[in-house]
Structure formats: structure tokens, C-alpha cells
C-alpha positions as CSV (number, residue, x, y, z in Angstrom):
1,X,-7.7,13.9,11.0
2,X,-4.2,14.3,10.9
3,X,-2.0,17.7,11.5
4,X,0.7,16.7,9.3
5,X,0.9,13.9,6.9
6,X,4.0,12.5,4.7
7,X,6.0,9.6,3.0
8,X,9.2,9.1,4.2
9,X,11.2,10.0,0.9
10,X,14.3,8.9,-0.7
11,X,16.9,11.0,-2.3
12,X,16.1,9.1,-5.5
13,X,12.5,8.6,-5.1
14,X,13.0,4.4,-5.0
15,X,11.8,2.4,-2.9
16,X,13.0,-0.7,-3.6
17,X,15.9,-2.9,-3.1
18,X,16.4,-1.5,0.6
19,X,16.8,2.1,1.4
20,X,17.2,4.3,4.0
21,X,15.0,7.9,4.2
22,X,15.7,10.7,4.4
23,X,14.8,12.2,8.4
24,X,11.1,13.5,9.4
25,X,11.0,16.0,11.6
26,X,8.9,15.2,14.6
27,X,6.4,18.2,16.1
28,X,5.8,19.4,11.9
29,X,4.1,22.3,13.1
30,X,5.9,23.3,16.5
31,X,2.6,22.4,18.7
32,X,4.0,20.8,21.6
33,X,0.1,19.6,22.3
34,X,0.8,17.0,19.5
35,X,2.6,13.8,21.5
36,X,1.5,10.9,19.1
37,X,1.5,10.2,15.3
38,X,0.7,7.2,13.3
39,X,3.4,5.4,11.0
40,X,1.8,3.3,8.0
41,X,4.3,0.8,6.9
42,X,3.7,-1.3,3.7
43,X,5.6,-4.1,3.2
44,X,6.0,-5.8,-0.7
45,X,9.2,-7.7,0.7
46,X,11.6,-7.6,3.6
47,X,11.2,-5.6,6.9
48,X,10.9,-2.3,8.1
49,X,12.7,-0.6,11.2
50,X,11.5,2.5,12.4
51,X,14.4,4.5,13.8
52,X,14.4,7.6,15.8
53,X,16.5,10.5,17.9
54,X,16.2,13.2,20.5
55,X,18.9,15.4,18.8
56,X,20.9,15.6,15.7
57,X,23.9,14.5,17.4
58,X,22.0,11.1,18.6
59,X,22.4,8.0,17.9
60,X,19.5,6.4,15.4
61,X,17.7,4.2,17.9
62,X,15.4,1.4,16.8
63,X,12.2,1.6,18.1
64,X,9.8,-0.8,16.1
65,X,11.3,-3.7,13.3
66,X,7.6,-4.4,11.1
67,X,7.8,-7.6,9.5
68,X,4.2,-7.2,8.0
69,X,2.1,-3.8,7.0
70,X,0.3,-2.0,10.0
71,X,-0.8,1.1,10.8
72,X,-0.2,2.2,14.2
73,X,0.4,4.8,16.7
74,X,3.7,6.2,18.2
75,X,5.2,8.7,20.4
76,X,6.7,11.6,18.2
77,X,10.2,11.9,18.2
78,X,12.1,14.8,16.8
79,X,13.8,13.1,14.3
80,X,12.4,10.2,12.5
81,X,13.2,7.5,9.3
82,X,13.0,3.9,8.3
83,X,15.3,1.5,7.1
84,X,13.7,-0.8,5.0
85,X,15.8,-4.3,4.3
86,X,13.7,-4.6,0.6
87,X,10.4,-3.1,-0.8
88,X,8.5,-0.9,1.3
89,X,6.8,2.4,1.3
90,X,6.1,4.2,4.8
91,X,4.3,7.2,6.2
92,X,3.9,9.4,9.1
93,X,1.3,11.2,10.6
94,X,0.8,13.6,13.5
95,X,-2.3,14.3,15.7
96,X,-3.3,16.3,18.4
């Protein structure tokens, strides 16, 4: 079961025609026992890159590009979004 669940919004509540979220904060509820979460990225059309930083002066790194829906662990970051090229909605989830 999952500590923290969420979509990773848009100001305008569209997802469509490629976006980019807004940030998730990584570590929700300041338990440094949580060190993995679980993205869910579903696809209509285009791709998905999941993007995240160690500090809010940090570059946005790349870490995964999804070219099909999956559901699928990752380390937690402290700063989190997705870049979607077209249609796709994405979520995040942390666990302990």
C-alpha cells in the first residue's frame, strides 16, 4: 500500500497535446525510511520522460523515456515531473 499517492498535475488540468507537470516532491511525508516509489505512466500517444533533481537549483535530469504504459518502481528523488511529447497521464507513488 502506498504512503503517498498522486497525478502529476498541470496548471490547466490538460493532458494532452504535450505538457510538462508541475514538480512532485519526493519523501511526501519526510520519512527518510521511504527510498522507492512507483511511477504509472499511461500512454494514449507519444512518449513519456520522467525527469528528476537533487535540489531546486539542479538541472532536470532524464531518468527513464516510456514509450509504452508501465508501472514500475524507482528511487525517490526530491523533485520529480514528466514531460510528455503528446497524450499521457502519470502518477507517483511512495512506499516504505
Amino acid at each position: 500500500m502506498a504512503n503517498y499517492a498522486s497525478k502529476f498535475a498541470t496548471s490547466d488540468n490538460t493532458f494532452t497535446g504535450g505538457y510538462t507537470s508541475l514538480e512532485v516532491l519526493g519523501n511526501y511525508n519526510d520519512d527518510s525510511k521511504i527510498g522507492r516509489g512507483v511511477v504509472q505512466i499511461h500512454i494514449t500517444t507519444g512518449t513519456v520522460d520522467l525527469q528528476a533533481k537533487l535540489t531546486e537549483g539542479a538541472p532536470w535530469t532524464t531518468i527513464k523515456n516510456y514509450t509504452a504504459s508501465t508501472i514500475e518502481e524507482v528511487v525517490i528523488a526530491p523533485y520529480f515531473r514528466v514531460i510528455a511529447s503528446d497524450s499521457a497521464e502519470c502518477f507517483y507513488a511512495e512506499h516504505s
